[in-house]
MMTF fields as JSON, N, C-alpha, C and O atoms, coordinates in Angstrom:
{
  "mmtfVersion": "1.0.0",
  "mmtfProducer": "UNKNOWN",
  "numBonds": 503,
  "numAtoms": 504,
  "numGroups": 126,
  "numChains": 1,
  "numModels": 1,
  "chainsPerModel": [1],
  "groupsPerChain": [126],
  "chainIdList": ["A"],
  "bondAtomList": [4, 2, 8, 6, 12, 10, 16, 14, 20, 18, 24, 22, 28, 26, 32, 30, 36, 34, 40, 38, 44, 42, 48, 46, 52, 50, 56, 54, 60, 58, 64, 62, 68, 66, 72, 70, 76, 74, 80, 78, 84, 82, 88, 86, 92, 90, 96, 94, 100, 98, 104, 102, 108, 106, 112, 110, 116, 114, 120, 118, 124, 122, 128, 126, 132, 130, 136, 134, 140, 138, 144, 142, 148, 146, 152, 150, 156, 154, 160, 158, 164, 162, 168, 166, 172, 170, 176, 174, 180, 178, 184, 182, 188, 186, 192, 190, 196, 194, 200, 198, 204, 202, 208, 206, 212, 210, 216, 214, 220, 218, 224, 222, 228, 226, 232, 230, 236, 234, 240, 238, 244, 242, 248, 246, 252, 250, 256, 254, 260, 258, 264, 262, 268, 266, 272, 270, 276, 274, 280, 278, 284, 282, 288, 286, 292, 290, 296, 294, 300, 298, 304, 302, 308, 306, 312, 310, 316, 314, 320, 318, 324, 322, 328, 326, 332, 330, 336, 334, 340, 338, 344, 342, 348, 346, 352, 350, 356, 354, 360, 358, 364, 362, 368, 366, 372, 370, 376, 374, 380, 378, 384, 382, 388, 386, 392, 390, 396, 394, 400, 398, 404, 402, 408, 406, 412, 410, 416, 414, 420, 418, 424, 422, 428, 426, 432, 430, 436, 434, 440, 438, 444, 442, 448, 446, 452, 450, 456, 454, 460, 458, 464, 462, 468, 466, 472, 470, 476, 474, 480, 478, 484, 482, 488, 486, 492, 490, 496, 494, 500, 498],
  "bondOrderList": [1, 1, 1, 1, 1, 1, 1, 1, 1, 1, 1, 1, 1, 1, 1, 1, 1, 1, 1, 1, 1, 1, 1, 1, 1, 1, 1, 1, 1, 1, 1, 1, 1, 1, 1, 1, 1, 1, 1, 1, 1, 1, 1, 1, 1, 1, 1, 1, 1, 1, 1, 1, 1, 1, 1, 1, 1, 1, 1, 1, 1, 1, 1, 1, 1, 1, 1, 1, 1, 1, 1, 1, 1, 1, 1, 1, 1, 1, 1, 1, 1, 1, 1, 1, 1, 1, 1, 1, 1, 1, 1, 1, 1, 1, 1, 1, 1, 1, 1, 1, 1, 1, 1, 1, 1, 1, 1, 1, 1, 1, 1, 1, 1, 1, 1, 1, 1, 1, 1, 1, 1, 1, 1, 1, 1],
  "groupList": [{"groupName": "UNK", "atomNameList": ["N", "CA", "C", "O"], "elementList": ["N", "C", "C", "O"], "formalChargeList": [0, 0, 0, 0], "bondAtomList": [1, 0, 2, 1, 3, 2], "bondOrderList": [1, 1, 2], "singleLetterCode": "X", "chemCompType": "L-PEPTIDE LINKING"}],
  "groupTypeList": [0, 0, 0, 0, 0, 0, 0, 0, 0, 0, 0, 0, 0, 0, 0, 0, 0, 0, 0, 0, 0, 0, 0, 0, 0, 0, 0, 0, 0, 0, 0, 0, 0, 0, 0, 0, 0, 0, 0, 0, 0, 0, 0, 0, 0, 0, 0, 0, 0, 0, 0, 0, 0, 0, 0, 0, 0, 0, 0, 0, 0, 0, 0, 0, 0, 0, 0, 0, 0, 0, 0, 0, 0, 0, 0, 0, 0, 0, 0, 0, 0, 0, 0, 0, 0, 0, 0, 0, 0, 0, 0, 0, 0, 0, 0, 0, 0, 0, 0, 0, 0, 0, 0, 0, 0, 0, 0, 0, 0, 0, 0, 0, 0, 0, 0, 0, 0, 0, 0, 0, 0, 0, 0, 0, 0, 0],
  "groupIdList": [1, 2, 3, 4, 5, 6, 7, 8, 9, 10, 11, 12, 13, 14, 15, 16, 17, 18, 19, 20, 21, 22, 23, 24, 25, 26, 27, 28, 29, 30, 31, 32, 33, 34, 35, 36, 37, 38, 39, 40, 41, 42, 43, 44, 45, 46, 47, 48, 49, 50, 51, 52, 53, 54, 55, 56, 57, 58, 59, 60, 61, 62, 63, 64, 65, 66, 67, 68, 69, 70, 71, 72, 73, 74, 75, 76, 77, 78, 79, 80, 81, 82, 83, 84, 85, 86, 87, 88, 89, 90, 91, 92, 93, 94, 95, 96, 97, 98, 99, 100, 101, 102, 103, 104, 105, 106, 107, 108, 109, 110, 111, 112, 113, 114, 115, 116, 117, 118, 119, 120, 121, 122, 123, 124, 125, 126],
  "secStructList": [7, 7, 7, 7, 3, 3, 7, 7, 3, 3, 3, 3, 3, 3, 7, 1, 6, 6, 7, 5, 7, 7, 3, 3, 3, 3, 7, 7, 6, 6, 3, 3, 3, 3, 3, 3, 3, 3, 3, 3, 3, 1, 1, 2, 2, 2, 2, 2, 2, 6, 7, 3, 3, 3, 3, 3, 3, 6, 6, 3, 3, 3, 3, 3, 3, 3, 3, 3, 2, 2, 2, 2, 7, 7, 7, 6, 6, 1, 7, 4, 4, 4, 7, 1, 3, 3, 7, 6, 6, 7, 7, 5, 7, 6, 6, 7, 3, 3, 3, 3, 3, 3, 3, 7, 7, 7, 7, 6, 6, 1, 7, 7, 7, 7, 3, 3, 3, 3, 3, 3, 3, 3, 3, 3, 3, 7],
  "xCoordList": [8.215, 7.746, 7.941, 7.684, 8.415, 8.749, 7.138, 6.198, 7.201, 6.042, 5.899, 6.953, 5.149, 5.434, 4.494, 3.369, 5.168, 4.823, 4.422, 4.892, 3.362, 3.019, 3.324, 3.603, 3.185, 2.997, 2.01, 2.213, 0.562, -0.269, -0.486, -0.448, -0.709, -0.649, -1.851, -2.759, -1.789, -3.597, -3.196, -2.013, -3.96, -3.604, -5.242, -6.188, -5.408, -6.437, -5.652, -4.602, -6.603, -6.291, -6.897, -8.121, -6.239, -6.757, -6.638, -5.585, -7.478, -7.57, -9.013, -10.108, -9.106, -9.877, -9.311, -9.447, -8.575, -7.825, -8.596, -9.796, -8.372, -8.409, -9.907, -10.828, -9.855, -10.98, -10.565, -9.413, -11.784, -11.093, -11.564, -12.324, -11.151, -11.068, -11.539, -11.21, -12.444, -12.771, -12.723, -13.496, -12.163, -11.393, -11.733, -11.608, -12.0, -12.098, -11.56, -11.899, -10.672, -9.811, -9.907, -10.251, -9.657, -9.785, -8.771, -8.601, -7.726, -6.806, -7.056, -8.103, -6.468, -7.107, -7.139, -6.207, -8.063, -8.748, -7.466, -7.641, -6.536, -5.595, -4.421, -3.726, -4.399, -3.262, -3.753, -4.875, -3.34, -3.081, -2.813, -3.727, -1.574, -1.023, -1.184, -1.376, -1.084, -0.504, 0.916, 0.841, 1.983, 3.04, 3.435, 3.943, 3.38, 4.132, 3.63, 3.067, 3.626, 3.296, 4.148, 5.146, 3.805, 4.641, 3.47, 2.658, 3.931, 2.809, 3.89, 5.083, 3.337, 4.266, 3.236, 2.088, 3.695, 3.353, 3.385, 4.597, 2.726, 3.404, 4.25, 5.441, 3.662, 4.368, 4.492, 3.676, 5.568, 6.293, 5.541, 4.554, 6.535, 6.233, 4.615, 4.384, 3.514, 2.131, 1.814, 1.076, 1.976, 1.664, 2.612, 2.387, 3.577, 4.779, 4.107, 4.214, 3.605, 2.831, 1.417, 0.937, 0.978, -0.538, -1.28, -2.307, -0.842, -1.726, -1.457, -0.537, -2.653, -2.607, -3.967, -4.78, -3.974, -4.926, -5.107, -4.366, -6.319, -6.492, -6.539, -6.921, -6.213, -5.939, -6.785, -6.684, -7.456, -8.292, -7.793, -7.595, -7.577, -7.173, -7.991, -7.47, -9.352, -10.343, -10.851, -10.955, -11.103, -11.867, -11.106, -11.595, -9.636, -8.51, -8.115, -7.838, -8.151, -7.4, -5.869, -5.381, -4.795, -3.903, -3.089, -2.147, -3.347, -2.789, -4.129, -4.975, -4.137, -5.369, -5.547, -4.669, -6.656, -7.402, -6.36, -6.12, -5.822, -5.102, -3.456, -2.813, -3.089, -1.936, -1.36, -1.945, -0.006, 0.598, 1.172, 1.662, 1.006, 1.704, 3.524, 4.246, 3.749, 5.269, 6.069, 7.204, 4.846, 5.412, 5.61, 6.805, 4.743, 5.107, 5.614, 5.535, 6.279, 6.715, 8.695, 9.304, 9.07, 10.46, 11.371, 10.872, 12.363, 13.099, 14.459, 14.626, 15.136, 15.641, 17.201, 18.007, 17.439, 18.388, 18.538, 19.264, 17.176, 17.005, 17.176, 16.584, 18.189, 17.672, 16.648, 15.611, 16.432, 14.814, 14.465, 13.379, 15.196, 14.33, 13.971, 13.461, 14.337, 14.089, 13.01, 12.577, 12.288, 11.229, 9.926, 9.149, 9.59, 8.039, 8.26, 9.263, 7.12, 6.726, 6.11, 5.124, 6.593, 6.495, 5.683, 6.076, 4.575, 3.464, 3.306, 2.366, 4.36, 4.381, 3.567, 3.134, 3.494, 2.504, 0.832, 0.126, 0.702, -0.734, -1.945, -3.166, -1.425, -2.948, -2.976, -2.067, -4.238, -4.527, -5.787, -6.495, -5.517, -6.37, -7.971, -8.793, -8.299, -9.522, -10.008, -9.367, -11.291, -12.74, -11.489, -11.577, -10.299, -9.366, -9.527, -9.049, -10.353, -11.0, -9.703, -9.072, -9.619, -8.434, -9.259, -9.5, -9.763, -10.37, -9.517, -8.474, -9.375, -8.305, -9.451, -10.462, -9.096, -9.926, -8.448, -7.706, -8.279, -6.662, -7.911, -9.093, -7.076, -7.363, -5.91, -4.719, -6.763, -5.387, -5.876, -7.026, -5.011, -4.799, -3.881, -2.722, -4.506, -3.583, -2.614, -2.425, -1.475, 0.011, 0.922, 1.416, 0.859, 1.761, 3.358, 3.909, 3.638, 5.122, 4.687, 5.503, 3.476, 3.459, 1.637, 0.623, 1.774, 0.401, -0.303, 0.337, -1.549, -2.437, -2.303, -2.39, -2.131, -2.495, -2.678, -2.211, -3.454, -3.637, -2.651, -1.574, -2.801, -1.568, -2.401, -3.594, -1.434, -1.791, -1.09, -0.012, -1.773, -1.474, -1.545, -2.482, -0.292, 0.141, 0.209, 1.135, -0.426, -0.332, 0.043, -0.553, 1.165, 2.098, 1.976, 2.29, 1.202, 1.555, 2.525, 2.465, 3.275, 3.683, 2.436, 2.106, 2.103, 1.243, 2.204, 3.215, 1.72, 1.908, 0.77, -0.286, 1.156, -0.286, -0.368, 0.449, -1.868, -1.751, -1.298, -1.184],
  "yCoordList": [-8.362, -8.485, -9.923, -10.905, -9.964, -11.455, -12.111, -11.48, -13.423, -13.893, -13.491, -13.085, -13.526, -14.161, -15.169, -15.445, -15.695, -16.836, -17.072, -16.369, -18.283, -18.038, -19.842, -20.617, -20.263, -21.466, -22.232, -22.202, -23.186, -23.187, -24.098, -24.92, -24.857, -25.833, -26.357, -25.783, -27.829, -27.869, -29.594, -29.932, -30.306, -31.215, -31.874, -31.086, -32.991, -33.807, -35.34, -35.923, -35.59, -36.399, -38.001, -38.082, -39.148, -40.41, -40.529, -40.135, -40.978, -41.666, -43.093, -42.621, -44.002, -45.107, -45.787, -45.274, -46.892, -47.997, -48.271, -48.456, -48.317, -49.061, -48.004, -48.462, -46.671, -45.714, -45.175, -45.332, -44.222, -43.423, -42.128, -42.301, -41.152, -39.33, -38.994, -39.6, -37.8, -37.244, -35.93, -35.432, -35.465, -33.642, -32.532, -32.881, -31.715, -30.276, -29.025, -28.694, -28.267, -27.195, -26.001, -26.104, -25.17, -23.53, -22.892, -22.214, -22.538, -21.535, -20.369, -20.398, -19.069, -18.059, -17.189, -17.171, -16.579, -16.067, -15.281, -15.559, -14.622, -14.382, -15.187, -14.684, -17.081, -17.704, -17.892, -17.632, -18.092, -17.992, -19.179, -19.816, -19.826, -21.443, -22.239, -21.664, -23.484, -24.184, -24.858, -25.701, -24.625, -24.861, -26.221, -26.946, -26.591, -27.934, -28.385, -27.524, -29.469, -30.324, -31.201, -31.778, -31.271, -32.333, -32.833, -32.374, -34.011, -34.556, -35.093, -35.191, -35.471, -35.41, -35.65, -35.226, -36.447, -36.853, -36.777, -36.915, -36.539, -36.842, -38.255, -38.201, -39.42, -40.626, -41.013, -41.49, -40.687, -40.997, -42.492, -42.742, -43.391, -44.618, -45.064, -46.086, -44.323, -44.841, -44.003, -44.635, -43.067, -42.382, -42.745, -42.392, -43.431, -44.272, -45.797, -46.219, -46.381, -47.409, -48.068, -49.114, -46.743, -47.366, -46.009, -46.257, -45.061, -43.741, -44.171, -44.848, -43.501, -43.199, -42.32, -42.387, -41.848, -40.61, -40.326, -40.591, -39.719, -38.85, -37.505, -37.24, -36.504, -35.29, -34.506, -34.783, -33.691, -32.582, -31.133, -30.873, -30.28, -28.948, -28.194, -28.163, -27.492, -26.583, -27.526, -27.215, -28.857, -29.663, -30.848, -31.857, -30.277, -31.146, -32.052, -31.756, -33.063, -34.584, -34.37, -34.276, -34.248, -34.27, -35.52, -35.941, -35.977, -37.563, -38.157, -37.711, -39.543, -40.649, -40.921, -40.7, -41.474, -42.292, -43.471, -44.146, -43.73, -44.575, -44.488, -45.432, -43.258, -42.816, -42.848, -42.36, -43.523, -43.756, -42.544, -41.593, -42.765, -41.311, -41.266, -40.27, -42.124, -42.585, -41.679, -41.399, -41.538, -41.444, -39.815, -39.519, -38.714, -37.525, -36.866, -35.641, -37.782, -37.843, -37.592, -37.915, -36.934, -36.344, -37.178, -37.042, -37.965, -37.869, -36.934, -35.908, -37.023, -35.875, -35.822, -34.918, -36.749, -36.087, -35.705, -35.894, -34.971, -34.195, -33.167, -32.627, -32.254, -30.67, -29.854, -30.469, -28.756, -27.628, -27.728, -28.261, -27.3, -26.681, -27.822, -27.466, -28.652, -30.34, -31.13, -32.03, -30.742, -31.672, -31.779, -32.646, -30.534, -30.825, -31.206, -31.077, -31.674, -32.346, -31.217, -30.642, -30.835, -29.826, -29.802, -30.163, -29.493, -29.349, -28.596, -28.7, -27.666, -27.12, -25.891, -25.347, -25.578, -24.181, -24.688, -23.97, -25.737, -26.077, -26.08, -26.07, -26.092, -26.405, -24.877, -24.245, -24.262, -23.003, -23.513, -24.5, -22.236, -22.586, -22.518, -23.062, -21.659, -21.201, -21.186, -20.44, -21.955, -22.037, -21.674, -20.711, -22.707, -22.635, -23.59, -23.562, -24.676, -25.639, -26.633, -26.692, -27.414, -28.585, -29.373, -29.055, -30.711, -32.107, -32.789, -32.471, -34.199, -35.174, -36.188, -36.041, -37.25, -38.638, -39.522, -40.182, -39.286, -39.8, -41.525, -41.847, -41.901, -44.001, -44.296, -44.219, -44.686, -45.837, -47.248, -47.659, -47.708, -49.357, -49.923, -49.525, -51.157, -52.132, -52.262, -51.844, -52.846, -52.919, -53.4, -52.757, -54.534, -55.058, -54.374, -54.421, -53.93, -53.377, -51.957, -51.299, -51.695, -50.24, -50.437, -49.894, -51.363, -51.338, -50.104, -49.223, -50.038, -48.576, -47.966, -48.865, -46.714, -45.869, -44.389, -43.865, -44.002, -42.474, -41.605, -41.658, -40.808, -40.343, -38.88, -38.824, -37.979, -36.442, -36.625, -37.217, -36.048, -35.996, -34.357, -33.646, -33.942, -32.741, -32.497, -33.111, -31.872, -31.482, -29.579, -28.602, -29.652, -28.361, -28.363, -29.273, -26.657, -26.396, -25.248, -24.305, -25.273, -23.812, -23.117, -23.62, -21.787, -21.448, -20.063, -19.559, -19.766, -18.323, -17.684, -18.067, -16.237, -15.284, -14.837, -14.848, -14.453, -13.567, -12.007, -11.276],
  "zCoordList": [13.474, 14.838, 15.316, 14.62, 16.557, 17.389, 17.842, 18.325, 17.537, 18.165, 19.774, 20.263, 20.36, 21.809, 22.364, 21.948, 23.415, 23.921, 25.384, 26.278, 25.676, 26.875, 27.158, 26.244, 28.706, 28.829, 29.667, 30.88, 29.05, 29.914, 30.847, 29.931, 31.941, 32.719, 33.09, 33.692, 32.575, 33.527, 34.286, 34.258, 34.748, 35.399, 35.862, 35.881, 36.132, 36.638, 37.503, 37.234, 38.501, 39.376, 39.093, 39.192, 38.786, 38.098, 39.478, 39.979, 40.172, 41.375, 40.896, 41.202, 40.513, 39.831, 39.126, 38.015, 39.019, 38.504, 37.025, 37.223, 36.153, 34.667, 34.166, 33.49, 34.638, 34.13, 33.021, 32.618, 32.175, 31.362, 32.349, 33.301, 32.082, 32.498, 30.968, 29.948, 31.099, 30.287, 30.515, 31.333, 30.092, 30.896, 29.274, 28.1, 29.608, 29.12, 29.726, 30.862, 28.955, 29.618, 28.636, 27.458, 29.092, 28.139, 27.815, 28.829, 26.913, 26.498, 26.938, 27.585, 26.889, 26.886, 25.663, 24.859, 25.556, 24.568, 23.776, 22.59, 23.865, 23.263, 22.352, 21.47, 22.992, 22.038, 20.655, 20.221, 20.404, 18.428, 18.128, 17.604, 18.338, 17.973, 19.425, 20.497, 19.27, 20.032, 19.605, 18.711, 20.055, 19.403, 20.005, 19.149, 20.812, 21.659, 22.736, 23.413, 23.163, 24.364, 25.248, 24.816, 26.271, 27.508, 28.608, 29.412, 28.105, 29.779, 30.961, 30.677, 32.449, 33.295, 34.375, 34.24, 35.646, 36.826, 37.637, 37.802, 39.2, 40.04, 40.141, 40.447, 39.899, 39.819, 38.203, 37.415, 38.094, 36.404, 35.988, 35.295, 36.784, 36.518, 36.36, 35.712, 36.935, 36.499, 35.458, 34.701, 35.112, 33.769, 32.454, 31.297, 32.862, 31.964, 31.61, 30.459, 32.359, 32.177, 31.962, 31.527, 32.57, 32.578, 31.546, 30.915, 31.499, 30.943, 29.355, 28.897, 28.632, 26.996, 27.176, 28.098, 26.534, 25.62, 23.979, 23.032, 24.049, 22.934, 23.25, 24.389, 22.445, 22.74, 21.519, 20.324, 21.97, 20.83, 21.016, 22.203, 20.297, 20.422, 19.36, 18.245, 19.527, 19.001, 17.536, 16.349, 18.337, 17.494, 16.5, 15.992, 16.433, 15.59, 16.741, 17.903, 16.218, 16.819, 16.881, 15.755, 18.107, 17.552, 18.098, 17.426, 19.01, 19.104, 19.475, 20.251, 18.566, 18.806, 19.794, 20.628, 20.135, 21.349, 21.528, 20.527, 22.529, 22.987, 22.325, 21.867, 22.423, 22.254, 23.597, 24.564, 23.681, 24.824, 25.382, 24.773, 26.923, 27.518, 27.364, 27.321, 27.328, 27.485, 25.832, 25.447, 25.386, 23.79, 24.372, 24.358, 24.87, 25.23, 26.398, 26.493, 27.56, 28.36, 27.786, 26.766, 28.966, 28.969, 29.657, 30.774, 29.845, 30.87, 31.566, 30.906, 32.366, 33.181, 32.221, 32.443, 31.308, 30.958, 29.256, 28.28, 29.735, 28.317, 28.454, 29.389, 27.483, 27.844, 28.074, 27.825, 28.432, 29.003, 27.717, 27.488, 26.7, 26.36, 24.467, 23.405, 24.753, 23.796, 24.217, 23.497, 25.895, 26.34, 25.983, 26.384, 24.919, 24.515, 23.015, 22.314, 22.754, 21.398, 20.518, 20.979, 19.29, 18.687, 17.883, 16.774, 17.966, 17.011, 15.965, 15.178, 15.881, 14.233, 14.478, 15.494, 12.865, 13.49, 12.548, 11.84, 12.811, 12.204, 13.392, 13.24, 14.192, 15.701, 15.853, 16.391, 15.271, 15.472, 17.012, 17.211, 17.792, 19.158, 18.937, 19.675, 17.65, 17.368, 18.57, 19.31, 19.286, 20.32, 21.563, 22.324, 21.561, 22.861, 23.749, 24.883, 23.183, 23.783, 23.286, 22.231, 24.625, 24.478, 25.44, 26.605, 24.647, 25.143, 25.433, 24.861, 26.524, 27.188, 27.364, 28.051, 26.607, 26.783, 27.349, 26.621, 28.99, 29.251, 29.648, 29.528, 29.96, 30.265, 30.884, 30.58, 31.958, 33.031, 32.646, 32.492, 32.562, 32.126, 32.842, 32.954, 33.509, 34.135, 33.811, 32.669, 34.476, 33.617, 35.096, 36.022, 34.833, 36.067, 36.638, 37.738, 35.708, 36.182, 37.075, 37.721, 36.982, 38.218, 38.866, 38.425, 39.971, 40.213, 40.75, 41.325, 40.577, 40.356, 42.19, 43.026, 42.65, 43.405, 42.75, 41.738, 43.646, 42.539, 42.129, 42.723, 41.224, 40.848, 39.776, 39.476, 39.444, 39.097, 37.798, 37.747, 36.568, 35.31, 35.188, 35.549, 34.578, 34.036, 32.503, 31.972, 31.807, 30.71, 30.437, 30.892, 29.593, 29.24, 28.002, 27.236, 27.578, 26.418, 26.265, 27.054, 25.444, 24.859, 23.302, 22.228, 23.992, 22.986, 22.184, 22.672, 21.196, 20.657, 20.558, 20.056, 21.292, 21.806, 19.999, 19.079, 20.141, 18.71, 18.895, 17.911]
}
């Protein structure tokens, strides 16, 4: 039998210069894995410069507190389907609970106006 797969989207608005966001989001009760990730902006360049996070997925840490956004960010001349970061098949969704401790940080090369953070998973349903 073929896995199958779904893809989930959630997003929060940093509008507050050098804050942290503390975000909580829900899977749905059917994924099984979390297989991969992509983060993404409306304005590239402030989530390229100023964003880092920690990321939790049903209680497992999977990138540290002050993990740079730039590190899971895509650019355009990557192929579709090479742009997320592959998490393997170890992040089981269990609760389905996915925590975001994101932080904007000063950074002179892109001064702060608000800007929209996108986070993409690819899951496998059970």
């Amino acid at each position: 039998m073929t896995a199958k797969y779904t893809k989930k989207a959630f997003s929060f608005l940093v509008d507050t210069a050098s804050s942290p966001y503390s975000k909580k989001f829900e899977l749905d009760k059917n994924v099984r894995l979390v297989r991969a990730m992509l983060i993404t902006s409306n304005k590239d360049n402030l989530l390229y410069y100023r964003g880092s996070q920690k990321i939790e997925i049903n209680g497992l840490e999977i990138f540290p507190e002050d993990y740079e956004s730039k590190l899971l960010m895509s650019g355009i001349g990557v192929a579709p389907d090479q742009k997320y970061a592959d998490l393997g098949d170890e992040v089981m969704a269990g609760n389905g609970e996915v925590k975001v401790l994101y932080k904007d940080t000063d950074n002179s090369n892109a001064p702060f106006e608000p800007y929209k953070v996108n986070l993409y998973f690819i899951c496998e349903l059970a």
